[in-house]
C-alpha positions as a LaTeX table, in Angstrom:
\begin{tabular}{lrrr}
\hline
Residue & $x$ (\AA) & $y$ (\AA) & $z$ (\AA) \\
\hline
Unk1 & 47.73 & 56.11 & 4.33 \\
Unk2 & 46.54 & 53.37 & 1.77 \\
Unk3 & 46.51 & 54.13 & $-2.18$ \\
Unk4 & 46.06 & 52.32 & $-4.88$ \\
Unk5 & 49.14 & 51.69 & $-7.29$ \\
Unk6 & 48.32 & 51.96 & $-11.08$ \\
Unk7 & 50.28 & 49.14 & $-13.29$ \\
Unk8 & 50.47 & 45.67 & $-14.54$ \\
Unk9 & 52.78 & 43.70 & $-12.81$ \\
Unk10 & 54.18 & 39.99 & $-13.94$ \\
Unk11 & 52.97 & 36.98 & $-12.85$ \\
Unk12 & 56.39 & 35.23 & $-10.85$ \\
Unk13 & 58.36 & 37.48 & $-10.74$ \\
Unk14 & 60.65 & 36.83 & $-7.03$ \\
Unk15 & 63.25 & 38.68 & $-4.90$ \\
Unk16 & 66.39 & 37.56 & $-4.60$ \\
Unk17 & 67.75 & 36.29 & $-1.16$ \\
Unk18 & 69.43 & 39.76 & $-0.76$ \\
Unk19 & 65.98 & 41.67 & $-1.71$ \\
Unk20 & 64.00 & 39.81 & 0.94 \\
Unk21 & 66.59 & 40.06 & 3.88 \\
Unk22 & 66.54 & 43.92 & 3.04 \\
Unk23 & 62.70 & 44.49 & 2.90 \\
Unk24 & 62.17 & 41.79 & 6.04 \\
Unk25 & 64.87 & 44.62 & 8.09 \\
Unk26 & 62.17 & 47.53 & 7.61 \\
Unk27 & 59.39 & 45.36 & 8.62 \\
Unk28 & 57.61 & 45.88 & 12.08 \\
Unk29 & 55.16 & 43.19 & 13.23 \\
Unk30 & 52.53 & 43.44 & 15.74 \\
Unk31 & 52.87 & 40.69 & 18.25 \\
Unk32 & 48.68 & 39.83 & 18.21 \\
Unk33 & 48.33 & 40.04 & 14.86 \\
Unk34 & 52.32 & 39.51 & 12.94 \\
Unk35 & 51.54 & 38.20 & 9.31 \\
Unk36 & 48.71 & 40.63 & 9.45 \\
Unk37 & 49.56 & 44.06 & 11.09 \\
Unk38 & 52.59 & 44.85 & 9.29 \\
Unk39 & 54.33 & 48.53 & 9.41 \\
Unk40 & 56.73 & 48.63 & 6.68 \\
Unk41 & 59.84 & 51.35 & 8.13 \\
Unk42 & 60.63 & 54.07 & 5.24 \\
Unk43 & 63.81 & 53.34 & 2.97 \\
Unk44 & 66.78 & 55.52 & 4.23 \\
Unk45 & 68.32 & 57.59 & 1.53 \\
Unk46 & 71.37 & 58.77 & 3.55 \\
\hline
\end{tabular}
């Protein structure tokens, strides 16, 4: 499912190193189509 998030986000704002490495872990790529087809794994809360 696809919605629409209301807000204003900043221009620049980055992850840190730490940030990326953790979001980049829950990423699945698709092998045809990988900076396009991207499932992004749910956080665990355990």
């Amino acid at each position: 499912m696809v919605s629409m998030m209301a807000g204003v986000y900043e221009k620049g704002v980055k992850l840190a190193a730490d940030q990326v490495r953790e979001l980049e872990a829950r990423l699945q790529r698709s092998t045809a189509l990988k900076w396009w087809d991207i499932t992004i794994a749910p956080e665990t809360v355990f």
